[in-house]
N, C-alpha and C positions, 0 to 999 in steps of 0.2 A: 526481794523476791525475784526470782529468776524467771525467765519466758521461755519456752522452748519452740525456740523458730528454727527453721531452715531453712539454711543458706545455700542459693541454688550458685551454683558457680554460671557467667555468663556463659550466653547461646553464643556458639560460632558456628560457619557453616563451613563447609568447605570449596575450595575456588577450582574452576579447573585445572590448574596447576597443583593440586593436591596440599598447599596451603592451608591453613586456619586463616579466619578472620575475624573479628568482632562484629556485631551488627550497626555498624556507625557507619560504614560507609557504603560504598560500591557495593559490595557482596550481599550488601540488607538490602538496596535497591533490587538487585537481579532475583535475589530469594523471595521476595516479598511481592513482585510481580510477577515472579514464575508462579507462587500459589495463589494468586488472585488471578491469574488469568489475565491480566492487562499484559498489554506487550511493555517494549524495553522502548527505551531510548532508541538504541539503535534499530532495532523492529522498526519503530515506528519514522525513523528516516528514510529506511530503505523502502516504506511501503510510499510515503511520501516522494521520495523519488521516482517510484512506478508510477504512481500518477500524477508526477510533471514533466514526466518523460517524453508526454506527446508534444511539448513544446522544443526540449533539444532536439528530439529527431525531425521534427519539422521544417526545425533550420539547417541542419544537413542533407535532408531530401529524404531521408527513410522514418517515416513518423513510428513504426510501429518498433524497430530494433533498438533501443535504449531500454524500455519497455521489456522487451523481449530476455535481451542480457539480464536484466537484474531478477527476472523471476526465473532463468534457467541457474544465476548463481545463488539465490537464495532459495528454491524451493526446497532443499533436503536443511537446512539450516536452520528458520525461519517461517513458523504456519502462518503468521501474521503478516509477514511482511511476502508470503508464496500467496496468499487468498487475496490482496489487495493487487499485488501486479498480476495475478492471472488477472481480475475483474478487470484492470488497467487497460489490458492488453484485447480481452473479448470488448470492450469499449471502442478500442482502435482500429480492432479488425472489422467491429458494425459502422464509425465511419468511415472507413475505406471500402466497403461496402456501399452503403448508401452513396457515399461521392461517384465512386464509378456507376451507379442507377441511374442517378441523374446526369450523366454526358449524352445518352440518348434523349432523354426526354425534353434537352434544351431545345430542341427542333421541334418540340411538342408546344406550341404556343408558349414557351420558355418555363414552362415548368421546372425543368431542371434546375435554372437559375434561382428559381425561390427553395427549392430542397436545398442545392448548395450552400444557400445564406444559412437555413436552417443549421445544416450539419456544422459550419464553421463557428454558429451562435453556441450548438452542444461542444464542438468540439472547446471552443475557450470557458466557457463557467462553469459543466462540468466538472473539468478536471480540476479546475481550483476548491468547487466546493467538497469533492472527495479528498485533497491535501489540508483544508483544512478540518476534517472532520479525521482520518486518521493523523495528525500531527496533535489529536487530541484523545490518542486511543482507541478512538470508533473506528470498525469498520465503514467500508463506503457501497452500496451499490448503485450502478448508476440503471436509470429507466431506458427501457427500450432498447435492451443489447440484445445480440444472438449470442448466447454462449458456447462459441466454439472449443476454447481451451478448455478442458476439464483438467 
């Protein structure tokens, strides 16, 4: 007795090179997360990168410009990885912000001195717990920024 099935020939997509591929590799990752909306691998480095950026530029002297580069190279490229370093980067701008608040107010029965420890406390955990939350796909917002960059 015969069955009548059909035989789908496999799904390929196509690469941006104009390419075929099968769905086994590379090509089934990028497809598969462009329709689920999760970002990429690399999405999700570059947004990782935005926000550990406050620590290279730190140690250069410019905390906010590492930061700044990756979302001015990745915004037309990249939503995920443009939404995570703006947030990065409004994060950096509120404390450089607040740091320069409190240089007056150290004269203020040293008030300054406790906002400083503050901002330097947000400034390091922070930005690690938003690296590890997108280095897991999530978005990060961080509490208490001004959003400057839009």
């Amino acid at each position: 007795m015969e069955t009548n099935e059909e035989h789908e020939a496999p799904a390929t997509v196509m690469s941006e090179t104009g390419d075929h591929g099968d769905f086994g590799g590379a090509a089934h990752e990028a497809g598969a997360q462009a329709r689920s909306g999760e970002p990429t691998s690399e999405e999700r480095n570059w947004a990782l990168a935005g926000h550990l950026g406050i620590f290279a530029g730190t140690l250069i002297g410019l905390p906010c410009v590492v930061t700044l580069v990756i979302y001015l190279v990745q915004r037309d490229k990249s939503p995920f990885a443009e939404q995570e370093s703006r947030e990065a980067l409004n994060f950096q701008i509120t404390l450089l912000l607040l740091a320069l608040a409190s240089i007056p107010l150290i004269f203020l029965f040293g008030l300054g001195i406790l906002v400083l420890l503050v901002v330097a406390l947000m400034g390091i955990v922070l930005p690690i717990l938003a690296a590890i939350s997108v280095s897991e796909g999530r978005g990060y917002r961080y509490p208490w920024t001004v959003r400057l960059v839009r």
